[in-house]
N, C-alpha and C positions, 0 to 999 in steps of 0.2 A: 504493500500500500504506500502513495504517495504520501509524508507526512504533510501535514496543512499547518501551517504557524498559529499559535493561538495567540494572538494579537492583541487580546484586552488580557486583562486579568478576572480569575472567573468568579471574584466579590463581585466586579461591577458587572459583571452580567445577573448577580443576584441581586444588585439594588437596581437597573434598570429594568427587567423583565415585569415584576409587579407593577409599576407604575405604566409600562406598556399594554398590559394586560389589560387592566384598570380602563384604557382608553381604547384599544380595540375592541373589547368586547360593549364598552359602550356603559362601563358603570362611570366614570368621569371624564369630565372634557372639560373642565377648566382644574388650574394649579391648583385655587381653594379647597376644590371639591377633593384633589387627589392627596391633600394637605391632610383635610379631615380620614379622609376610609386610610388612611396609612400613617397617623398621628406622627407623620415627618415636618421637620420645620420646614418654613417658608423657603429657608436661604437653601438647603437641601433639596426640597421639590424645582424650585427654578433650576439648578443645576443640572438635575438629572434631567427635566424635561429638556434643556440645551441638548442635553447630549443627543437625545435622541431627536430632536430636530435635525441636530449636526450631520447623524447618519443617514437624514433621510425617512425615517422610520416614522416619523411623528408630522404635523404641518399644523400651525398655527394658523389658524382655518380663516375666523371671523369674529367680531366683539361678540360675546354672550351676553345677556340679557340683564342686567344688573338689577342685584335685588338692595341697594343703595350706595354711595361710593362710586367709585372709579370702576367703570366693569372688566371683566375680567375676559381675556383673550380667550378662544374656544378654540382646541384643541383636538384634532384628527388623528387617527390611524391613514399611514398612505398606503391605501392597498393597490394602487396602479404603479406601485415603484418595481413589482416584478408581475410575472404569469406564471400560473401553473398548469402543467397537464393533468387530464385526470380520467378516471374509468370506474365501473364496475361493469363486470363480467359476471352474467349469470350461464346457465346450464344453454339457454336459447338464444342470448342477445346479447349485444354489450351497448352500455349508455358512455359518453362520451364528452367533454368539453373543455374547453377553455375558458378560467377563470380568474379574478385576483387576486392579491393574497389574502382577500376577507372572504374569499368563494364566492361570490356575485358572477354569474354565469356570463360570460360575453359572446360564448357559440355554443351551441349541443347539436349531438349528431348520435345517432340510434342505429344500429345495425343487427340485422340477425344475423348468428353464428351455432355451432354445434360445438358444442367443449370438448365435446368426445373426437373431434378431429387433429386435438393435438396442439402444443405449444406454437408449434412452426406457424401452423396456418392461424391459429387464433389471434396469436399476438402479431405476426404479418398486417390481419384486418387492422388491428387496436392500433400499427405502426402506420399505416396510409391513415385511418381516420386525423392521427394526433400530426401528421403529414398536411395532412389539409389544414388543418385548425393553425399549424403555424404560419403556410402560406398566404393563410387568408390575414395572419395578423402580424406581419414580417416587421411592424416596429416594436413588438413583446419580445422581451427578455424572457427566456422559461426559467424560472427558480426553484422548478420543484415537478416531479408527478409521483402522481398516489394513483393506486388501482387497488379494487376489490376484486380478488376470486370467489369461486364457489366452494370452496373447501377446503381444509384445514392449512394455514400457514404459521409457519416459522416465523416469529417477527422478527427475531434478532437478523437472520439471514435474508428475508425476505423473498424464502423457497415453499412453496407447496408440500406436505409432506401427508403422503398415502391419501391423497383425496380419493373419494370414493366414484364422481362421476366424471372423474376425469382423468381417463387413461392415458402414460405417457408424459403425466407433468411432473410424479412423484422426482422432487429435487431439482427439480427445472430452477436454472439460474434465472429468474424470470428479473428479478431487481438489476441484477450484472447485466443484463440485454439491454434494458432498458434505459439505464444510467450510463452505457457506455456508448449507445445511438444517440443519445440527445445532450452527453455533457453536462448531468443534472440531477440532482440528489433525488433517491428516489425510493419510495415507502411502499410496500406490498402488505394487507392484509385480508384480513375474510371478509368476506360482500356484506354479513350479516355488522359487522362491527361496526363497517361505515355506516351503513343504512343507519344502525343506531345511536351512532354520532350528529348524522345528517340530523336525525331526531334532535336530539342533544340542543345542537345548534340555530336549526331552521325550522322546527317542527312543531308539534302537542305537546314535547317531551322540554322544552324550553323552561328553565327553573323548577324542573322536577330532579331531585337529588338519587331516587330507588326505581328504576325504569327497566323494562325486556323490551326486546323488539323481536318479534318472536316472524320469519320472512315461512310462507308457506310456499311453493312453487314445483320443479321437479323436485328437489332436496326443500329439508327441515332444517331450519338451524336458529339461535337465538344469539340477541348481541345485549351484552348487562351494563346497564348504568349502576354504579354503585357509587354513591356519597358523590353526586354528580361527574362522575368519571368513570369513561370507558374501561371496563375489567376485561381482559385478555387470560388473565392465569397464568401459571408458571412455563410453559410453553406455547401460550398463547390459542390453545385448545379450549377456552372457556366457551360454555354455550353451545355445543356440537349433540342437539338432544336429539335430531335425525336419526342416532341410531343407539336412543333407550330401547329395549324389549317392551312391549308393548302388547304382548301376543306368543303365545307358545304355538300356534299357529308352524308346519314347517311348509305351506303350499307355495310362499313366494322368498328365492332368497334375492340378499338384497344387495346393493353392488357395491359392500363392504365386504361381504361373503359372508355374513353371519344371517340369521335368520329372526322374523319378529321383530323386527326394527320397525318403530314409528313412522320413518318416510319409506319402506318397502308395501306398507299397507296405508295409510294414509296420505301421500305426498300427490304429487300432480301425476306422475307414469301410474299409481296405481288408482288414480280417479279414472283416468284414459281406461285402464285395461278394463277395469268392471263395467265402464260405458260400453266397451266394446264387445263384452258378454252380453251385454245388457239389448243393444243392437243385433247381435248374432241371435239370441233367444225369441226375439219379438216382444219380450217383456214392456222395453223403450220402443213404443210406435214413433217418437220423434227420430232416435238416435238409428234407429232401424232404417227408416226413409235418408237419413241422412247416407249411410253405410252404402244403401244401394247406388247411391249415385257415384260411388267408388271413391270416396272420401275418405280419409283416415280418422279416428276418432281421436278425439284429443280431451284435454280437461275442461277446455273452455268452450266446447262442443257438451258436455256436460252439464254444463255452469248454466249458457244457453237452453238447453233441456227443460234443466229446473225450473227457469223463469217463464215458459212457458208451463208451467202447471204440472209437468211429468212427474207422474208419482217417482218411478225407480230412479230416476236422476235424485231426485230432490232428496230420496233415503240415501242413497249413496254419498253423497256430501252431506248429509247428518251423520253417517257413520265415521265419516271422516275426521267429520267437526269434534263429536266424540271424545275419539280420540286422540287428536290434537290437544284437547281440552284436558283430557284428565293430565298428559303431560305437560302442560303448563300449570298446571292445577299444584302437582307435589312442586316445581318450582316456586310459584307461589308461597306455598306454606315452608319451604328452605328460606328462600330468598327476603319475603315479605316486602313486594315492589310497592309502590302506589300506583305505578300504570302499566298494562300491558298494552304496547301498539302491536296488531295483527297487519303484517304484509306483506307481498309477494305477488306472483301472479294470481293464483291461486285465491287468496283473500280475497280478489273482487268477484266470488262465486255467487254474492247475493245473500240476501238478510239469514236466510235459514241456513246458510254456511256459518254466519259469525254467530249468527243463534248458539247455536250448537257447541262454538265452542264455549261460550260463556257461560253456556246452562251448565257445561260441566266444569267447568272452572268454579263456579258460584257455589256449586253441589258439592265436591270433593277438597274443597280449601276451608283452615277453616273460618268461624265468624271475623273475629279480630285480623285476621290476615285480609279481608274483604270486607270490612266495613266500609271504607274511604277507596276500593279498589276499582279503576277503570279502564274496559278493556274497548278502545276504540278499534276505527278503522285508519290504517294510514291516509294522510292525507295531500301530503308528498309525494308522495307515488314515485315515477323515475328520476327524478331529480333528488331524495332522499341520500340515495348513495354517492352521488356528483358531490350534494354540499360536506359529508361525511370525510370524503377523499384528499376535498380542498381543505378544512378545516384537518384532518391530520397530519399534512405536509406542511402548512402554517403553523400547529402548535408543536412540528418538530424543532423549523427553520429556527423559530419566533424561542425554543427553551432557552433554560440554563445552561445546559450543556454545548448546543449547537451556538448562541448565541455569538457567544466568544473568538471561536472560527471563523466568523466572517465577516464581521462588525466594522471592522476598519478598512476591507476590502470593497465593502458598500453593495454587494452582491449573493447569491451561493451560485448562481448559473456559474458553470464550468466547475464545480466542484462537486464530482457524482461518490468521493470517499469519504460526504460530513456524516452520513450514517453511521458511517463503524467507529465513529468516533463519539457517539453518545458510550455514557459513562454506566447505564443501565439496562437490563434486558427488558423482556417485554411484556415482563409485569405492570411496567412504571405508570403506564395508562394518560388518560389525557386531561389535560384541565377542565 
C-alpha cells in the first residue's frame, strides 16, 4: 500500500469533526448555536469554524436571522466541493447515481441485471452506468463510491463472502476494481444496510434511535439501527435473517444449501414458484390465463393476482407474510426496535401482504416490546439505498480517522488507499 501522509494531527480532526457534524447534518448553522450544543468558548468555536472554512469544508452562507444584537453569520456544509459515485445492486436490478457529499441526487439511472451472471458482467453494467454519470458531469471531482450488494460482505475488505445468490462473487475484489478504475476511495456493503441508512438519513427512520429495515425481495435480509447507528457486527454479518429455519419442511432447498430457511419459503422465487403451481393447477384462474399466454410467473404477477381479488394469490402472500412476521416478531422481542420499515420488491404486494406481516408481528412479540411499535411501509423506495450509499462514503471521508489524511490536501479523489487506513473494523458503525 501506498503510504498517505497524515497531514493534520489526529486531536484536530477530533475537535473539528463534531463541530462539522453539528453543521452538516443541520443541528447548527451559526457559531452561537455551535457554542451552546458543545459548551466550547467563543474564541474556540471561531477558530475551529476558520478552519474548516479554510479547507473548504464549511461556507459562511448568509446573515441568520437575529434574535437581538449583531446577527450572526449562517453557516453551510459545502457538499458541491466533491461527487460521489454510488449503487445498490439487488438480485434483478441495480439503482445508480451521482450525488454530493450530502447525497442530494444530481442523476439516477436504473438498470436490470441478473447477479447470478457474475462479477465480470455485473459490475461491467455498474462500470458504463457510473461511465455515463461522469461524462454527463465532466466538471465533478469523484470523492468517493459506495455500492450495496445483495449479500453478505466483509466491510473491513470490502469483499462478498459466500453470498448465497450470487454465484462466483465469493471474495471478488469488488472494492480493488472499483477504486483502482476510478482513483477513488471506495466503500462496499450489504444492500440491506444502506437501505437502512438511506432510512436513517432521508426517511421515517429520521430521529429514530432502535430501527430494522427489514428488505423483502428474491432474498431476506434486515439492516439494524441501534442507539441511532448502523450495527454491522463483528464481521459485519448482522441482520442476515434470510436464512433462520423457519420450517423443518425439506421440499425446497435453499441457495445457501441448507434447508427451511425463511427466504427459500417465503422470499420473492418462492412466491413465483407456488404462483406457478398455483397457474399449473387451475386453482389461480388469473395466474392460469396468464401462464397460457407463455408468460413466466413471477412474484409481482402474484402480487397483481391478489389485487385483483384471487383467492390463492392473496393466501399465498398471507403465508408469506406469516412468516416473515413471526421472524421479525422474535427480533422484535431480542432487539426491542420502535420501528420496523418493510421493503423491497416484494413489500409492494399490497395491504394483505403487510397485513400479514404485522398480525404476526403484533401476535408473537410481546406487549411492552409493541406498545409504541410501528411497522410501516417504505417510502423511499429506490432511492433508499442511493441516499444510504452516499451518506456512508460521507461519514467515512467526513471521520476521525479519515479526516486527517486528506485535510490539507483539500481532496480524497485520487486516493483509493484512505480505506485501509481507518483505525477500526466494521463494527465501528455510523453516526
Amino acid at each position: 500500500m501506498r503510504g498517505l501522509p497524515v497531514t493534520i494531527h489526529s486531536a484536530t480532526a477530533d475537535h473539528l469533526v463534531p463541530i462539522l457534524d453539528l453543521i452538516r447534518f443541520g443541528r447548527a448553522n451559526t457559531r452561537p448555536e455551535i457554542a451552546r450544543l458543545t459548551g466550547l468558548g467563543r474564541t474556540v468555536v471561531t477558530q475551529r469554524v476558520a478552519d474548516l472554512i479554510d479547507a473548504g469544508l464549511v461556507l459562511d452562507a448568509s446573515m441568520a436571522e437575529s434574535t437581538g444584537g449583531r446577527p450572526s453569520r449562517a453557516l453551510a456544509f459545502n457538499a458541491r466541493l466533491g461527487a460521489l459515485l454510488v449503487a445498490e445492486l439487488g438480485a434483478t436490478a441495480v439503482n445508480a447515481a451521482v450525488t454530493n457529499l450530502a447525497g442530494d441526487i444530481m442523476e439516477r439511472r436504473h438498470e436490470d441485471i441478473d447477479i447470478a451472471d457474475g462479477p465480470d458482467v455485473v459490475l461491467g453494467i455498474v462500470e458504463a452506468i457510473f461511465d455515463e454519470l461522469v461524462t454527463a458531469h465532466p466538471r465533478l471531482e469523484v470523492w468517493g463510491i459506495g455500492v450495496g450488494l445483495p449479500g453478505p460482505v466483509e466491510f473491513s475488505n470490502g469483499s462478498p463472502t459466500s453470498p448465497p445468490i450470487m454465484p462466483g462473487w465469493d471474495r471478488y475484489p469488488v472494492r480493488v476494481r472499483l477504486s483502482s478504475r476510478y482513483h477513488a476511495p471506495t466503500w462496499i456493503d450489504n444492500d440491506v444496510n444502506l437501505l437502512a441508512l438511506g432510512e436513517l438519513r432521508r426517511g421515517i427512520a429520521i430521529d429514530v434511535d432502535d430501527a430494522i429495515f427489514v428488505k423483502i425481495g428474491t432474498g431476506i435480509g434486515a439492516g439494524l439501527i441501534s442507539e441511532g447507528r448502523l450495527h454491522r457486527g463483528a464481521q459485519g454479518a448482522a441482520g442476515d435473517i434470510g436464512h433462520v429455519r423457519v420450517t423443518e419442511t425439506t421440499a425446497e432447498i435453499c441457495r445457501c444449501g441448507k434447508v427451511g430457511c425463511l427466504e427459500a419459503v417465503a422470499g420473492g422465487q418462492a412466491i413465483a414458484r407456488q404462483g406457478l403451481a398455483a397457474a399449473q393447477s387451475g386453482s389461480s384462474p388469473f395466474l392460469a390465463d396468464l401462464l397460457a399466454t407463455g408468460a413466466s410467473i413471477t412474484s409481482r404477477d402474484v402480487s397483481n393476482a391478489a389485487a385483483r381479488g384471487d383467492l390463492v394469490a392473496n393466501e399465498i402472500l398471507s403465508a408469506s407474510g406469516r412468516l416473515v412476521g413471526q421472524t421479525i416478531a422474535a427480533m422484535v422481542n431480542f432487539f426491542n426496535p420502535s420501528l420496523v420499515i418493510i421493503g423491497g420488491g416484494v413489500a409492494n404486494a399490497g395491504d394483505r401482504f403487510l397485513a400479514s406481516i404485522r398480525q404476526s408481528i403484533y401476535e408473537r412479540s410481546l406487549p411492552l416490546a409493541t406498545r409504541d411499535l410501528r411497522v410501516p411501509r417504505s417510502e423511499l423506495g429506490d432511492v433508499a439505498g442511493i441516499y444510504g450509499a452516499a451518506a456512508l462514503v460521507s461519514d467515512e471521508i467526513l471521520s476521525r480517522d479519515l479526516l486527517p489524511h486528506w485535510i490539507e490536501l483539500g481532496r480524497t479523489a485520487g486516493l483509493p488507499e484512505l480505506p485501509l487506513l481507518a483505525s477500526s473494523g466494521p463494527g465501528r458503525g455510523d453516526r
